[in-house]
Structures are given as structure tokens and as C-alpha cells.
N, C-alpha and C positions, 0 to 999 in steps of 0.2 A: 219364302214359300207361302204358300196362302191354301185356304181349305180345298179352292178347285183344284189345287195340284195332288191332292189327297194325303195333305199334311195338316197335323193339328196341332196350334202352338202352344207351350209349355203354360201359357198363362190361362189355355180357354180349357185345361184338362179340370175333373169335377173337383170342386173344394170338399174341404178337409168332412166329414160328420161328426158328432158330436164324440164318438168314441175314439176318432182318430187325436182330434184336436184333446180331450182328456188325457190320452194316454203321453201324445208329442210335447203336451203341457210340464210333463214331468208328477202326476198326478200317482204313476205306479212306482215313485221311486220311494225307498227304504232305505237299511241299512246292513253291514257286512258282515257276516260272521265265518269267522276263521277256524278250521276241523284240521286238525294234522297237516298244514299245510296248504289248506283246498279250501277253497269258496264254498260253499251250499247254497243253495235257495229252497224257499220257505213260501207259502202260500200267506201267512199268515203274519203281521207284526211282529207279533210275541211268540215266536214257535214252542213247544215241547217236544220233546223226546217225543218220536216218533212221527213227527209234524216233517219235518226236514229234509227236501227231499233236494238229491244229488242227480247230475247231469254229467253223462261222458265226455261231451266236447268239453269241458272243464272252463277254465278263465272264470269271468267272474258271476259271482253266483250270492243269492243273498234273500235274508226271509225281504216283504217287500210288502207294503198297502198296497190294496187292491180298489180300481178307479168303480166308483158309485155304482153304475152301470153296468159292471160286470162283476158282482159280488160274491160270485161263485164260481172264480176261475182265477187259478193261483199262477203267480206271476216267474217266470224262468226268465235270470239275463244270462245271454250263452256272449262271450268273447271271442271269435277266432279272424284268421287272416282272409278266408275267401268263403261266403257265401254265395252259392246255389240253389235260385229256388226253381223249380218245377225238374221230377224223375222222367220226363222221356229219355229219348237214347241221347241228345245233345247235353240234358242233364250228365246224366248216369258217365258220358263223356268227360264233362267239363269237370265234377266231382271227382273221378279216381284220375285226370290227371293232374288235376293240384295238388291234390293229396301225394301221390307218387312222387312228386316235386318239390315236396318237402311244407308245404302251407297246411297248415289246421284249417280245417273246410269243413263245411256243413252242406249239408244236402236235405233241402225241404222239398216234400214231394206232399203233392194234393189228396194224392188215391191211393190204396193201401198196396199198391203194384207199381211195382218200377216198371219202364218200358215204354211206356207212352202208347201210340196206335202202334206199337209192335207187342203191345203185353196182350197175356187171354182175353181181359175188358172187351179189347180188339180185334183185337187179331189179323194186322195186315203184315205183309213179310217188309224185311226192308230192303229196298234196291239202291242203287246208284251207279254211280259214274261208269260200270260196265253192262250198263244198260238190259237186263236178265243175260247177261252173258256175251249179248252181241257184241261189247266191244272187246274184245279178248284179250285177257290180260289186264284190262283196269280196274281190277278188285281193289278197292282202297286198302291200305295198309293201316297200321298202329293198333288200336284201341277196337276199331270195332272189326277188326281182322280177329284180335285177339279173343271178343267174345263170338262170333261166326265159329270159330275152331275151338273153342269150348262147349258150347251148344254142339254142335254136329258129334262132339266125342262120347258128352254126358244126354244128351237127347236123341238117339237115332231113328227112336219112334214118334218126333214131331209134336210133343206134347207145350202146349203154349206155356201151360204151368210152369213147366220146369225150366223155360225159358225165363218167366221172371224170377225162378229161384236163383238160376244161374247171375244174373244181373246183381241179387239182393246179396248172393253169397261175395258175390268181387267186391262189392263195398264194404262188407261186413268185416273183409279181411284189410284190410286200409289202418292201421293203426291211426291215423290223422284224419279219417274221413267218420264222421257221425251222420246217422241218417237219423230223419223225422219222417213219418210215415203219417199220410190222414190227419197233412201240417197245408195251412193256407195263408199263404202273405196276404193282408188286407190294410199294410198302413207303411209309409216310410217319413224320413224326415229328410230334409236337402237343406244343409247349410253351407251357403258360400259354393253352390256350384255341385257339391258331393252330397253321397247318401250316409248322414250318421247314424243313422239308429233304420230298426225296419221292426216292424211287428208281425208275429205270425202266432195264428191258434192252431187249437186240434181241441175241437169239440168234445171227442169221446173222451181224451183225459182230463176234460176242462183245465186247459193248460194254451196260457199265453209268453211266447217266447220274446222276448226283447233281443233281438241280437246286434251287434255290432263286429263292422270287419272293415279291412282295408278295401277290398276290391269285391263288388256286388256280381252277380252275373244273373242274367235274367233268359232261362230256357225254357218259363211258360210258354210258349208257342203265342198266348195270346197279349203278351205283356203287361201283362199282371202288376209284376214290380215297376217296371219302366213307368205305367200309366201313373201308380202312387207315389212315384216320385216327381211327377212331373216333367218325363223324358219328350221329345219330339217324335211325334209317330207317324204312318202315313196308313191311307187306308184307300181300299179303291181299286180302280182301272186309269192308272195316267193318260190322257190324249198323246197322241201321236207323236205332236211339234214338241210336248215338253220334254222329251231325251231324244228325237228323231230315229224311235223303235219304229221300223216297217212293220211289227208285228202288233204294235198296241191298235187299239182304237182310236179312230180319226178324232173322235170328242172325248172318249175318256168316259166315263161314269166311279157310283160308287160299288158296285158289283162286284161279288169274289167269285171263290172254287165253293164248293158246298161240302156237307158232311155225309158220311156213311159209315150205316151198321152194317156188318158183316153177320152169316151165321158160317157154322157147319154143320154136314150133313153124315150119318153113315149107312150101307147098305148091308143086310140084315137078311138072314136066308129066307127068311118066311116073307109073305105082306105084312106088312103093318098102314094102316089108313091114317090120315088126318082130318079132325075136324075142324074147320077153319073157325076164328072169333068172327063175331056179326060185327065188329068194327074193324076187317080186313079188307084191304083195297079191290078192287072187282080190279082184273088185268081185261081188257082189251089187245086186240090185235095191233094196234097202233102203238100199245107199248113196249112191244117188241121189233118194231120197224128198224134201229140201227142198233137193238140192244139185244143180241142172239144169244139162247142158252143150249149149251155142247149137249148132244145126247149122250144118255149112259154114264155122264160125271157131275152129280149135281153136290160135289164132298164139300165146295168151297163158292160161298157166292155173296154178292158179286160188286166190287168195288164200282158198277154205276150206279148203285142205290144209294143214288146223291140228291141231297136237298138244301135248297138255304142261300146259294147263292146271288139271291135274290133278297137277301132278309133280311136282318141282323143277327148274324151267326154267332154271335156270343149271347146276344140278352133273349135271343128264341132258342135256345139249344133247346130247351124243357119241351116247346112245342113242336119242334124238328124231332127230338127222340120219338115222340108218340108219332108223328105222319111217318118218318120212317118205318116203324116198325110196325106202322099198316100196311105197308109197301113187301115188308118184308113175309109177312105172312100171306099179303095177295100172292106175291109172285110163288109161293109154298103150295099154296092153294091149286096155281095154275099148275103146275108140273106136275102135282097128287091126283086132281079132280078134272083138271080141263078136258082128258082124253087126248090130247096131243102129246103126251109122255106116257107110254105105256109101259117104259121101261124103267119106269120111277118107283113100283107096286111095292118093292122091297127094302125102299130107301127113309130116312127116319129122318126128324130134325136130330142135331147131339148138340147144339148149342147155339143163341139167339145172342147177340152182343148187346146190352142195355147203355149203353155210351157212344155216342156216335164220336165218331172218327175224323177229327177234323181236319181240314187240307190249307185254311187260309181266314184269317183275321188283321188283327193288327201287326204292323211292320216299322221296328223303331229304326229313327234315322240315325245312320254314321256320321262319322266323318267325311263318310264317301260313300255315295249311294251309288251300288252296281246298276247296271244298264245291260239291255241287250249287247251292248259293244263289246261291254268288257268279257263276257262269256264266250265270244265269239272271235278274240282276238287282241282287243284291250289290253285283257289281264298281262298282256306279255310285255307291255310299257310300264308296268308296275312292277318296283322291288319290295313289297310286301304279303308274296302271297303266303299264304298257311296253312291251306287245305285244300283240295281238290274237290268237284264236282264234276258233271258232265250229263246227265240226264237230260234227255232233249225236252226242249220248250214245250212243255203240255199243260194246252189249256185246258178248261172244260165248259160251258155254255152254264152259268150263272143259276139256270133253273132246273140242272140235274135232270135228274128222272119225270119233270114234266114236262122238259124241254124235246117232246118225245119225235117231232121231227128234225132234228140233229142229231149226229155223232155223239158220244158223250164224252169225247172228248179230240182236239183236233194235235196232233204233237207234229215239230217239226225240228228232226236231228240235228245236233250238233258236231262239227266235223271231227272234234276233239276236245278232249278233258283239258278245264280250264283252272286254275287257281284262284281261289277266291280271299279276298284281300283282309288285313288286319283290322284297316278304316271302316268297314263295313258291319268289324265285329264289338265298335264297342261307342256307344252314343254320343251327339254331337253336343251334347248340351248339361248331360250329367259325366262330370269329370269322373269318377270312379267307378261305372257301369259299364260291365259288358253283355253282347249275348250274344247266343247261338243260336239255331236250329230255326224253322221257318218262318222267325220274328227276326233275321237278322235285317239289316238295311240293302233294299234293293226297290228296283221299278218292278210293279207288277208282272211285270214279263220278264224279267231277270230271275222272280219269286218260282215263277212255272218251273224253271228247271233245278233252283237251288234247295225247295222245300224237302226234296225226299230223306228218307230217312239215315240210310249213310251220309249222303252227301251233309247233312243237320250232326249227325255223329263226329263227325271232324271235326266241322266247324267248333263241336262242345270240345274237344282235343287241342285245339288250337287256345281256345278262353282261359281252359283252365290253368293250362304251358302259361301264357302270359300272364294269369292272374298273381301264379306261385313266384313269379321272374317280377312283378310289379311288389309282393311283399318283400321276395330278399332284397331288391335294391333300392326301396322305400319311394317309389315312385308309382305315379296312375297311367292306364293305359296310353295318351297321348307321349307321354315322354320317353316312353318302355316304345312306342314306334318311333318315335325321333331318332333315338340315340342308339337302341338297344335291337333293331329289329332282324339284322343279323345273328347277333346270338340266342335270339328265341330260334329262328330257323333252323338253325342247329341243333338247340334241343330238340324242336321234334323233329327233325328227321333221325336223332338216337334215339327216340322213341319209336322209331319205323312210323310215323306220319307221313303221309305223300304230299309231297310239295313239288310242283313241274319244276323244269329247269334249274334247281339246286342242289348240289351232292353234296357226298359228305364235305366238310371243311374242316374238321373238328380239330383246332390243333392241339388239344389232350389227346387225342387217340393216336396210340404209340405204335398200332398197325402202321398207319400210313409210313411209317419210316423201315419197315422190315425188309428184307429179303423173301420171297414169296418160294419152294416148291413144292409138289408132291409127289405121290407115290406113282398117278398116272393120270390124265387125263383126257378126255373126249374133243376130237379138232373141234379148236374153236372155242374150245372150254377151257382159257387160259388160266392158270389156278392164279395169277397176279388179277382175275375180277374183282377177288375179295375185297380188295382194297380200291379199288376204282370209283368209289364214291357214290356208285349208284345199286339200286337192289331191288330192278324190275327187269324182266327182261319181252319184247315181244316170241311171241310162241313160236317156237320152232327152232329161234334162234341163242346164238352161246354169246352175247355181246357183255352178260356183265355175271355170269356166274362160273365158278368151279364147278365142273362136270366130269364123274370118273363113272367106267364099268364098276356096278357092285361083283364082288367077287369074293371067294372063302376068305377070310382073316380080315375083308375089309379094305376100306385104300386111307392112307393120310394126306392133309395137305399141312406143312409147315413154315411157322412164319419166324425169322432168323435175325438178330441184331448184331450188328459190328460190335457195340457195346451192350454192356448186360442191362437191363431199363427193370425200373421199379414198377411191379405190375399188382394190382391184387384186384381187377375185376377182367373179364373177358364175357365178350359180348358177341353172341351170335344171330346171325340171320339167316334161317332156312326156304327153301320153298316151299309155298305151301296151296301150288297148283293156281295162280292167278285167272289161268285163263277160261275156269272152268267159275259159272257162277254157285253162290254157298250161300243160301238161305233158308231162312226158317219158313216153309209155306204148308197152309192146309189143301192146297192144290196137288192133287195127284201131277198132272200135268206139268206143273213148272216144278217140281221135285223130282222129275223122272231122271234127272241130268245132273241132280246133284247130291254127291256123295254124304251120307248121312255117317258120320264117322272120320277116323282118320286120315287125312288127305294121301293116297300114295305115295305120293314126290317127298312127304314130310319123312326127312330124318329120323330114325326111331330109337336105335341105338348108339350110343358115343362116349367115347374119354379125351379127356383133355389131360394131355401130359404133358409138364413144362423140364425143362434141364437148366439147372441153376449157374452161377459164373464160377460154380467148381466142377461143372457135368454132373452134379447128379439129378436120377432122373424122377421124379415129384408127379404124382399124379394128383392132377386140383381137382378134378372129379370123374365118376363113372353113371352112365343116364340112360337107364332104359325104359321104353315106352315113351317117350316126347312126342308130343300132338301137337307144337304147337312152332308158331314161326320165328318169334325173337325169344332168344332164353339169353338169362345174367346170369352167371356164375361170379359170387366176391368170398376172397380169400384171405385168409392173411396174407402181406406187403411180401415179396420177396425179388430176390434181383432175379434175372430170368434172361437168358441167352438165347433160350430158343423155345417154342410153343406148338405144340402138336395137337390138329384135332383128328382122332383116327374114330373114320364112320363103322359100323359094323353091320347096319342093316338098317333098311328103311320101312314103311310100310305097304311095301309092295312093288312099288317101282325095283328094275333094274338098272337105275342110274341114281348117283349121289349128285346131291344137287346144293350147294351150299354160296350164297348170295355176298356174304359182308360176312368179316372178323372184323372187331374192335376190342381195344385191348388198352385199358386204363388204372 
């Protein structure tokens, strides 16, 4: 590869600075001191009583000199199996599924909010592969189904805050998961191919972490870590001939997507006026030529207030935040002052984003760089897919919001949700690095439709599944796909991950061998779906679910062994309305359709009653109010003949609606 293909090679990435090369020298290393069992680290040589401070991710920890250059910032080595650095949603993904999977993981995040462009800083919703709904029924599944139907339960008034509390609280609760908040990777080491060490600060508590882990993952969006280790990246517009995309450019350049600040707005009984700053952008007519604003809804605006991709959208962000949000206050200006909004008189700014929102930077290469092909048909010659996307190719014209004679953006659908590959998620050139979210390995125009933020959510689903799968069986990502890439698949789809074309397989799950009836159910809603391997269904129809009339007392469906089987977990999958889209938006408009609260279809009340290989009859538990789509029940071990789940009410629906039992 060579720079015109918009690849930069491991050797031309910027050498080490003086504080890197001190630190990778070995200049902060010290010595170990042992407390009840436990490491500590010490800011200082000689600590005292009181000097000595302890670290939750535990491993190894130690007082420690501090390198010349940084004499007032005390040294932390954190030990664990899989770090994470950057908290967007591909983060915040890749973090609680390793953790969940059993790996001690750290989660480094730059900003004091998890979330990424979906936290308050931002505030953009996140969509994917069922396109604001259009494509009905492709809600992705696992992880970020899971926080969708958390938020909608604990949020129903749309407050972004609460959406990053919700994100801070899932981690928080992770016994294996440790988070760093207002933590910046700025240094790694690579020996032999891998990443040993990595540096990261956090200024406000002058505190520099040394970490070390088996499996790195990089969900800065801009590759951060990748670039300090020296990973293979690509940056740009590929030409045409180099993947023969009909969609690229015939030459190719170095041009991206640009960034945006969002604000919102609210309406207010009285007037309220604004007075614009004198460094606000004057709007003209021409800059509303393809970029129309809706009357009467000015709550939420507006994802064209795009710039940068003309620029360098990392090292101008500083200059990009200020012209944006000249922009932003022009166009505030025009809708208050212009007189072409008369219906604006009562409408307020309530919040100005001071971080722009970024869509596109650097892009680390795989082992397999996606192409327009694979999104469009490809992906189905490949046995490693891991996640699904589907968001159709949307570009945007490089110069945003000054590009004011264009579209601001030109999209062209995709016929269908594609998988996207393992190869893609973890680099060609650093053996123990992976990543997610819209830094994974793709051609420019494979990038258009894979960057959104679900579709990036998976992807962190997907990294973290393997990273936890590359600790337990002491192996890095290329070998974990050689050998292993099958039973990572497996795991996630028991993690309700969507993976096309693969159902369940699992052969611990001691469903698949049962006797399937129930009490009743709906043509076509054969209660043997549960066990059928798959736990999507199109709308309308009964191809992979148990479906009964709710009724007074409830309906059961039960699963039956010839012989009694040793069970002590059971594992359910509910519906949880796919086909309807569920998102966090400031948009009146694109909220209008989506249920802010409990899904109807979802399951509300249930017991799970088991009968032993003497019949008696054992209830493993009773659960009322459940919001949510996949629930674990673990028990203690007992032999079990037969398993009953009996619904009792849902929230709201009159059909019971239940996808997959598993039983382990």
C-alpha cells in the first residue's frame, strides 16, 4: 500500500518525544510494595503513611520515580487482561462485554462522559442498520438493545444527562470493569510485533497510568492508540480502480465527512428575543438552498452544521469548534431576527454543544479491508461475521455547510443488513490490537455506511467477545480467528448479538435437546420456535417465535427431557418490538414513533418453575416488571425433568411473545 492509496506506513507514523521515549526507557520504574495481599502505588520513592495510594483494577501497583519532565504527576501501573481506550458507544460496548466475559478490563475514556456523539457534549441519537425504522425489524440486538431499553425505561423524558448516567451506571456495576474518566492515551510500546505497555494521563488528578494487558482495543474513533503504536492506517477518499467501488471517486483525494455541533432548543409561553454575538455568521439565502429548516420545530438542529472535511479534522478541531459555532448562532440569529420565522418569537436556545461531533478521521487497517462489495453481498462468502450493519452509504461533500450548492449529504440504500467481519476488527500489523467503531478497517465508502453509531456499538460487542476469548485461551486476535472463530460466534449470539446467517449452535444449551409444549398458542406461532436457533422475526409474521393469546392466569410454554439434565442457569429471550425504531432523540419529530418506556410486546410478569427427577415442583424464580429483552436466571445445580416458563402479563400487548429459551 502506499500513501496515494490512503495508507500510512507503520514506519512514517511520528517518532517517539522526549516524554514518550523517557517513560518507554523505563525511567518511571520503581519498586513493589505488598499491603494484605494487594499491590499499591505510590507517587513517590519513599512513600509514607498517607502517600500511598490504591487502584481498583488491582494487579500490579507500586510507589515508583517519577520521569524528570513530569515531576508532579505520580505514577499508577494498573495490570489487567483487556484494555479499552476511548468511552464512545463502541467503547462503553467493547468494555462491558469483556468484562461480562470474564477478562479484567479497563476502560479509558478522554471526556468526563461516556457516550461518545450520543452523550449531552453532543447529543446526536444513534441509528443503524434499521435505518430510523425503515427497515423494519433490524433493530440490532445484544448490548446496545440492552442500553435502548434501559434508557427508554429510566429516561422517558429524553434527558441526554441521564443517558450518560445510564451508560456510567452499566459499567460501574461490572465487578471486572474499571473505568478512568478525563484519562488520555498519549504513548505505547510495541515489542516484537505487540503492544507491551501503554501510557495514559489525567491531568486533574496528576496521575499517569502505566498499564499493561494481553489484548488492547482502540475505540478512539480517531486512533489514538493505534497511531502510538505504530499500527497501519488509512486516511482519505480511495480512487475508484483501487477496490473498483462504483461509488468512490474516479481519482480519489485526501478528503473526509466533516464535524458538527448540535444545539437545542425550547418553546416558552412568552417571547423571549436573542441577541446575536458580532462574531456570528450572517446566513444568506444561498445557505439555505438544499439545507431547509421545518417550521414551528426549531427543538433540535441540525446535523448539516458540518465543517472540516476539507481540513485536518483532528489537528483543526480547536478552529472548526469556533467556525462552527459561528454557524451555529448565525443560523439562531436567522430563525429569531430574520423575519422569515415568525413563529420562532417564543422559542429559547436550552443548550449549544461546545464539542464538535465528529463523523470521519483515521481508519486502522485489518487484516481485511471491507469494500463497497462486501456490504453489498460479499460479506456472505465470508465465515467470520460478528456484527451486523446496514445503514446505507451516506456521504457528505467534504466542505459541509460551505459546500452550500450541494446536498449535504448524497445516501444510496443498501438492499440489506450485511455482517461485518472479524478481519476488519483488529489490525494488520500490531498482533494484539483490536478496534471498533468508525476507526475499524474499511474503504472510504464501505466507512459511509459502517461509521453510525449502533452499527460502531456492535462492532465494540464483537472486540470485546474476542478480546475476553483471546485471554481465556492465551492467544491474539489472528489465531482466536483461525482456530476459534466459530465459538466466538456463539458466544455472541448467547449474548443476543446479531450475526446474519448463524443461529444458535450451542452445544451446552440443553434446550435444544427438549421436548417443546404449551398451554396454547397463536397459528403459526409454533411454541418449538424457541429452540430454532434464531430470535428475529419479520413483522407480521410467527417464523421464529412462541406466540399465545394473553389471558386471566397467563399461558405456559414447557420444555421436557427424556432424561433429568443438570441445569442451574436458564436463559431467556423476549420481544422487544424490533420493528418499531428506539432512540434517544432531541427531535420532536423522529420521537414521535418511539415509545419512551416499556416496549408493549416486552414480557412483564413471569415464573419459572422447574420439576425435579422426583417431580417435585421447584420454583427458580418469580419477576415482575422486566423491561428488558434477554434476562439470566443462575441457580443452584439441580437435576430437572421438566421447565416451565408461565407469562402472566405483559406491558400491554395482548399476545405473549417469547423468542429463545436456553438452558445451561
Amino acid at each position: 500500500m502506499t500513501e496515494a492509496d490512503g495508507v500510512v506506513p507503520a514506519e512514517e507514523t511520528p517518532h517517539l518525544d522526549r516524554r514518550r521515549f523517557l517513560g518507554q526507557a523505563g525511567l518511571l520504574a520503581g519498586f513493589s510494595l505488598a499491603v494484605d495481599g494487594r499491590r499499591f502505588i505510590s507517587a513517590t520513592p519513599t512513600p509514607t503513611e498517607g502517600e500511598i495510594a490504591t487502584d481498583t483494577a488491582g494487579g500490579l501497583a507500586r510507589p515508583s520515580s517519577v520521569a524528570p519532565d513530569e515531576k508532579h504527576m505520580r505514577i499508577i501501573d494498573l495490570e489487567v487482561d483487556v484494555m479499552v481506550a476511548g468511552g464512545g458507544m463502541a467503547g462503553v460496548c467493547a468494555a462491558l462485554s469483556s468484562a461480562r466475559n470474564g477478562a479484567k478490563t479497563l476502560l479509558i475514556q478522554d471526556r468526563s462522559r461516556l457516550g461518545g456523539n450520543a452523550s449531552s457534549e453532543i447529543g446526536m441519537h444513534i441509528v443503524g442498520a434499521d435505518v430510523h425504522g425503515q427497515r423494519s425489524g433490524w433493530r440490532e440486538g445484544g448490548l446496545i438493545e440492552e442500553i435502548r431499553l434501559e434508557d427508554a425505561r429510566r429516561n422517558p423524558h429524553r434527558a441526554f444527562e441521564l443517558f450518560d448516567l445510564t451508560l456510567y451506571d452499566l459499567c460501574q456495576r461490572e465487578e471486572r470493569l474499571t473505568l478512568k474518566l478525563d484519562t488520555s492515551v498519549y504513548s505505547a510500546t510495541v515489542t516484537d510485533g505487540k503492544i507491551t505497555q501503554v501510557l495514559a494521563r489525567c491531568d486533574k488528578t496528576e496521575t499517569i497510568y502505566r498499564i499493561h494487558a494481553n489484548t488492547f482495543c482502540d475505540c478512539t474513533g480517531d486512533c489514538r492508540l493505534g497511531l502510538e503504536a505504530g499500527a497501519e492506517f488509512r486516511t482519505g477518499r480511495e480512487p475508484r480502480a483501487t477496490y473498483n467501488e462504483s461509488l468512490a471517486l474516479e481519482k480519489g483525494d485526501e478528503n473526509s465527512q466533516g464535524s458538527t455541533i448540535l444545539f437545542t432548543a425550547t418553546k416558552h409561553e412568552n417571547p423571549i428575543d436573542f441577541i446575536a454575538p458580532p462574531w456570528s455568521r450572517k446566513m444568506t439565502e444561498n445557505d439555505f438552498l438544499f439545507r431547509k429548516i421545518p417550521r414551528g420545530s426549531y427543538e433540535y438542529g441540525y446535523w448539516w452544521i458540518e465543517l472540516g472535511g476539507d481540513r485536518d479534522v483532528i489537528h483543526d478541531n480547536e478552529e472548526l469548534r469556533f467556525d462552527l459555532l459561528r454557524i451555529v448562532m448565525g443560523i439562531w440569529d436567522w430563525i429569531k431576527n430574520s423575519g422569515e420565522r415568525n413563529d420562532s418569537a417564543n422559542w429559547a436556545l436550552q443548550r449549544v454543544g461546545m464539542i464538535p461531533g465528529k463523523r470521519e478521521s483515521r481508519r486502522l487497517t485489518g487484516a481485511h479491508i471491507q469494500t463497497q462489495d462486501d456490504l453489498t453481498g460479499g460479506w456472505k462468502q465470508r465465515d467470520d461475521g460478528v456484527s451486523i450493519g446496514g445503514w446505507p452509504f451516506d456521504e457528505h461533500p467534504p466542505g459541509g455547510f460551505d459546500d452550500w450548492d450541494q446536498p449535504p449529504a448524497y445516501a444510496k440504500r443498501i438492499d440489506e443488513p450485511y455482517n461485518i467481519a472479524l478481519e476488519a476488527l483488529y489490525s494488520v500489523n500490531i498482533e494484539n490490537l483490536m478496534m471498533a467503531g468508525r476507526n475499524i478497517s474499511n474503504s472510504h465508502v464501505a466507512f459511509t455506511s459502517t461509521r453510525v453509531m449502533a452499527t460502531c456499538a456492535c462492532t465494540g460487542q464483537a472486540i470485546g467477545t474476542a478480546a475476553a476469548l483471546c485471554t481465556q485461551k492465551k492467544v491474539t486476535p489472528p489465531t482466536l480467528r483461525a482456530n476459534h472463530i466459530s465459538e466466538l460466534q456463539q458466544v455472541l449470539l448467547r449474548d443476543d448479538q446479531s450475526i446474519r446467517a448463524i443461529p444458535n449452535q450451542d452445544q451446552n444449551d440443553l434446550a435444544r435437546n427438549a421436548k417443546i409444549s404449551a398451554s396454547s398458542y397463536l397459528e403459526g406461532a409454533d411454541p418449538n420456535h424457541v429452540i430454532d436457533g434464531e430470535v428475529r422475526d419479520v413483522p407480521g409474521q410467527w417464523n421464529h417465535r412462541w406466540g399465545a393469546k394473553l389471558v386471566d392466569g397467563g399461558q405456559w410454554i414447557e420444555l421436557t427431557w427424556e432424561n433429568p439434565v443438570d441445569i442451574n442457569e436458564v436463559q431467556i429471550t423476549f420481544d422487544s418490538g424490533f420493528h418499531r425504531q428506539l432512540t434517544l432523540s432531541a427531535s420532536d419529530a423522529a420521537s414521535r414513533n418511539i415509545i419512551r418506556g416499556p416496549q408493549p410486546e416486552m414480557v412483564k410478569d413471569y415464573t419459572l418453575i422447574a420439576n425435579d427427577s422426583d417431580e417435585n415442583s421447584i420454583e427458580i424464580t418469580h419477576v415482575e416488571g422486566n423491561y428488558q429483552r434477554l434476562r439470566r436466571h443462575r441457580f443452584e445445580g439441580r437435576s430437572i425433568r421438566s421447565l416451565r416458563l408461565h407469562v402472566k402479563a405483559t406491558h400491554g400487548s395482548e399476545q405473549i411473545r417469547v423468542f429463545e429459551i436456553r438452558c445451561y
